[in-house]
N, C-alpha and C positions, 0 to 999 in steps of 0.2 A: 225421914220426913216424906210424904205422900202429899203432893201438888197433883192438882186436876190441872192438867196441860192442854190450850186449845191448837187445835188439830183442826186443818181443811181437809172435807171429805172431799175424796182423790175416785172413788166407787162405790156404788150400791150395788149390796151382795145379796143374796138369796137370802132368803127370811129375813132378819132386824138386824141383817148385820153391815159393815162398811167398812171400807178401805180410807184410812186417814192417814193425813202425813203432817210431820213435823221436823224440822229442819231437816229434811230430807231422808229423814228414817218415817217406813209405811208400816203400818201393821193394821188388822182386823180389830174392829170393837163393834160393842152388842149397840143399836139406835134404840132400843126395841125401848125404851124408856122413853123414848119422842119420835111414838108414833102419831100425835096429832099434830106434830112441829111440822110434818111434808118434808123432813129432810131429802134435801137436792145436792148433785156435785157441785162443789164450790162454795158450800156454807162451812161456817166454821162453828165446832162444836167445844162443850170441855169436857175432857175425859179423863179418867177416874178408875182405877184399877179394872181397865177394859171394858169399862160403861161411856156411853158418851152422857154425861147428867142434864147440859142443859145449852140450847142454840144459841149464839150469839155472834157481835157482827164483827167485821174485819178490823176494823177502827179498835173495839175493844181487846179482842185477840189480839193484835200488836201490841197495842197496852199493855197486856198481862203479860205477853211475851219477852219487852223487854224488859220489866219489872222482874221475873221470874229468871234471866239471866245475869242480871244485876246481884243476885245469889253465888254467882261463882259455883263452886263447888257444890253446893245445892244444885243446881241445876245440869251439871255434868252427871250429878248421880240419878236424877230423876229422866235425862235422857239415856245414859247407858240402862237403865232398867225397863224404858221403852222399847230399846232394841234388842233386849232379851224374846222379845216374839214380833220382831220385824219376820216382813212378810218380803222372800228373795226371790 
């Protein structure tokens, strides 16, 4: 199963791309799909096999965050597959 995971963006990188984190695993993903969003550090994004798809707020991002660990096992594998391209 493949969850779009929201992620606060931690840096803005060269061309469309950012630095996100989530429970404390970083890695790079493309913004380049919300380029008229003005992504800034500190907004929280959801991303999607290294797409950030679409901005949203803090409030919702913990929503979906602890809904999405409420999964158990689901959500251990959709994290260990995030830190398959953490950034060290």
């Amino acid at each position: 199963m493949c969850l779009g995971i929201p992620c606060e963006v931690v840096a803005l990188l060269e061309g469309d791309l950012a630095t996100v984190s989530v429970s404390g695993v970083e890695r790079e993903v493309s913004i380049g799909l919300l380029v008229d969003e003005g992504i800034k550090v500190g907004d929280w994004v959801l991303v999607h096999v290294g797409f950030a798809l679409s901005k949203i707020d803090a409030e919702e991002a913990d929503q979906t965050l602890d809904q999405i660990k409420k999964l158990g096992q689901v959500w251990d594998d959709e994290l260990d597959a995030f830190k398959q391209t953490e950034i060290r």
